[in-house]
C-alpha positions, 0 to 999 in steps of 0.5 A: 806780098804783105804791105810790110815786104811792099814798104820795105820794097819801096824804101830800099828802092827810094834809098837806092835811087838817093844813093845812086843820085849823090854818087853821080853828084860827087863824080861829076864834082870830081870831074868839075873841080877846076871848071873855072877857065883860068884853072881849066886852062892850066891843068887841062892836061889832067884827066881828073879833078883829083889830079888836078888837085895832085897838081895844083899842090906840086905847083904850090910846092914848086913856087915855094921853093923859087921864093925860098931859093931866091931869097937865099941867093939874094940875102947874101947879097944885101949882107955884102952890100951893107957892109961896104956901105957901111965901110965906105961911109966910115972912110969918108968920115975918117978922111979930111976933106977940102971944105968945097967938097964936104957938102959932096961929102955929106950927102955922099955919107948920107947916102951910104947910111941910107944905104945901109938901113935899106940894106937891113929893111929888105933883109928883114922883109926877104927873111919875112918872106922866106916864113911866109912860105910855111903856107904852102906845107898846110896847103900841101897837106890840105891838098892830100887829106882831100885827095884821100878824103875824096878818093875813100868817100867816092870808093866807100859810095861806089862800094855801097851802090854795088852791094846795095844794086838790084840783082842783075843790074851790074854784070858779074865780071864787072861787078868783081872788077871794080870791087877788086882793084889794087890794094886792100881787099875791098878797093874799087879801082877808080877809072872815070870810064869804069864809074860812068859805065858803071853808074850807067848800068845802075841807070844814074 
């Protein structure tokens, strides 16, 4: 065996074991993501970090729409209630009044024009609220774009680990099974058993 076939020998293998070692960190990061116990504790339910990112964006979603859906049901009502305190202060200063009751008066027409510029304030604010939840579009597409980038990276890894493997160290059926999944050609179906055994078999 030359120097030159030994070198490359050598090289293939250091490429390997880097590549196997940056696989096995990006499973485990996929599995890790949440680990926080606040996170862990909300999503526990769901077997992998990419479902747990799947989940954290329909729960965006869901508490976005409540606030959209609650300042809907709630503007009309302030609408309402500015009117008739708009209506009710117009009647009191429409009305003669004996002179011991105008400081009742006064302050009753004070508080109904109060009234209705709180009415207005909050009706700003709710329709503040209401385009703030522009948010939860860019986190639910943010959300997908690092599923998908996850899930393509880990495949691509995977794919790469087995074609580069040493003969033999990955069974056939094993070897056919994760390189044919559902899909297009070429697709690993992504279990986390299947990656650890497999990763396993390549001794990472």
């Amino acid at each position: 065996m030359t120097d030159l076939t030994t070198q490359q020998m050598t090289a293939e293998g250091i490429v390997f074991d880097r590549l196997g070692s940056i696989v096995r960190s990006l499973h485990d990061a996929l599995r890790e993501i949440g680990a926080d116990k606040v996170l862990t504790d909300a999503v526990a339910e769901f077997p992998s970090a990419r479902e747990r990112l799947v989940h954290i964006g329909k729960l965006t979603e869901k508490a976005a729409n409540t606030v959209l859906s609650r300042v809907e049901e709630v503007s009309p009502i302030q609408d309402r209630l500015a009117h008739k305190a708009r209506e009710l202060q117009a009647g009191w200063d429409a009305e003669s009044v004996p002179e011991a009751l105008r400081p009742l008066v006064e302050q009753t027409t004070q508080f109904m024009a109060d009234a209705s510029a709180g009415c207005t304030g909050t009706r700003g604010a709710l329709s503040d609220m209401m385009m703030a939840q522009d948010f939860q579009d860019l986190t639910g597409q943010l959300i997908k774009k690092v599923v998908s980038l996850l899930e393509s990276t880990e495949n691509d890894l995977l794919k790469l680990l087995i074609e580069a493997a040493p003969p033999g160290s990955v069974p056939a059926e094993k070897k056919d099974e994760m390189m044919a999944g559902p899909g297009a050609p070429g697709f690993i179906a992504l279990e986390q058993g299947d990656v650890d055994d497999l990763l396993a078999d390549l001794g990472f």
